[in-house]
C-alpha positions as MATLAB code, in Angstrom:
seq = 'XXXXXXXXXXXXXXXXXXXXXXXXXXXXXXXXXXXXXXXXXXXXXXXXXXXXXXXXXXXXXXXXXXXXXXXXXXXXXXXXXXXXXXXXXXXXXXXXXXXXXXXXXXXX';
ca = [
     109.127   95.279   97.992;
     106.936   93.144   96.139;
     106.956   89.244   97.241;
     103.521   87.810   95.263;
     103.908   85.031   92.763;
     103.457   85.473   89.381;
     100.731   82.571   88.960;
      97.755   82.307   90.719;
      94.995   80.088   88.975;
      93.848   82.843   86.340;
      95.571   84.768   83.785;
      99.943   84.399   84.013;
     101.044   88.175   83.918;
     104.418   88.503   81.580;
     106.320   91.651   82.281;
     106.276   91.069   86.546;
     109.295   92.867   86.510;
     107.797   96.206   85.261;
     105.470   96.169   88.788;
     108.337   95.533   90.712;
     110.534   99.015   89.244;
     108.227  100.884   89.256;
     106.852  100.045   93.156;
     110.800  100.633   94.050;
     110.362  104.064   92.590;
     106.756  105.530   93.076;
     106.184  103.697   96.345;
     102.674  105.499   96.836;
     102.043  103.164   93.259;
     102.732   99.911   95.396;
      99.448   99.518   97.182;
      97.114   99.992   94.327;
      99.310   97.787   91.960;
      99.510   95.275   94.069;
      95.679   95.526   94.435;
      95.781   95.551   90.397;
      97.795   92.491   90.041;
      95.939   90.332   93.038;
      92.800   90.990   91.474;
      93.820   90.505   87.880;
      96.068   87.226   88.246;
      93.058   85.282   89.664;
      90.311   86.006   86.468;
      89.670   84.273   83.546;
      88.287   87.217   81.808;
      86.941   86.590   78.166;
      85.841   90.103   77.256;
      86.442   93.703   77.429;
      82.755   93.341   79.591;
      84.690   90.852   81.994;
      87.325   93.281   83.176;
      84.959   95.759   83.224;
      83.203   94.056   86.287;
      86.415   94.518   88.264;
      88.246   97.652   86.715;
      85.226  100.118   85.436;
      87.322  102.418   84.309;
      89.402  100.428   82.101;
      89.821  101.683   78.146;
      90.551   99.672   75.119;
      92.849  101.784   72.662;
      93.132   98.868   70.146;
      95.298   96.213   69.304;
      94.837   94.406   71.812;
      96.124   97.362   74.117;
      93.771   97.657   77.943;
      94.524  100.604   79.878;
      93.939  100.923   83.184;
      93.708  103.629   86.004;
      96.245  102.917   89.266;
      95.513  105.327   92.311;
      92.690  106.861   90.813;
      94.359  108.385   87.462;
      97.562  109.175   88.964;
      99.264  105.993   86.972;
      98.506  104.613   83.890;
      99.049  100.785   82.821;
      99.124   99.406   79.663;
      98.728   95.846   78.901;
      98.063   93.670   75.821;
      95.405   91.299   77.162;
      95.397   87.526   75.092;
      91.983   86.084   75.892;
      92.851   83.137   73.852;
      95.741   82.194   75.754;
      95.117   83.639   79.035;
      98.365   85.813   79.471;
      98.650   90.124   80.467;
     101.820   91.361   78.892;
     102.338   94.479   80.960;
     103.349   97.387   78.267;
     103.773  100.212   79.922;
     103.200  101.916   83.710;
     103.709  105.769   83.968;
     102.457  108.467   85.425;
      99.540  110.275   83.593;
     101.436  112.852   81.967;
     103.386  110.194   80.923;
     101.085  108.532   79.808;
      99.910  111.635   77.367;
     103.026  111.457   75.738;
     102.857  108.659   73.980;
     102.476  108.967   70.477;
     100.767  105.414   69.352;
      99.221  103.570   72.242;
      98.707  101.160   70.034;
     102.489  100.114   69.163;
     103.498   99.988   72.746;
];
């Protein structure tokens, strides 16, 4: 089970919750989210570049919308990243097939 705050001294992440299922029900997903969210709730990224420097493989689909790999590319999550306000609203986490089914990555 998953006992982190949700605030650290970088960005708040909205949408906790969402880590929290989906650990309960992929527990090989725990680790590396965990690892996602520890890293990510202590930046004050500014740019696509920023989180680049700590996630390489992260993708911007547009509107807003960051995707990033979890355990390799076994997961997918999707978060709208606000620069401006400093927040991650998580969107979506899913396997990769999952993932691939979505229709508009964008509207998520």
């Amino acid at each position: 089970m998953f006992h982190i705050s949700k605030y650290f001294n970088g960005v708040r992440i909205v949408t906790f919750k969402r880590i929290q299922e989906f650990s309960e029900k992929h527990a090989d997903a725990e680790t590396p989210l965990r690892f996602w969210y520890s890293v990510t709730s202590k930046k004050d990224w500014e740019s696509l570049n920023d989180i680049k420097k700590d996630f390489n493989s992260v993708d911007y689909v547009g509107n807003h919308r960051f995707v990033f790999n979890i355990k390799g590319n076994s997961y997918r999550l999707v978060a709208i990243i606000s620069f401006n306000a400093k927040k991650v609203y998580i969107r979506f986490i899913g396997t990769h097939s999952e993932y691939d089914k979505i229709k508009d990555i964008q509207t998520i």
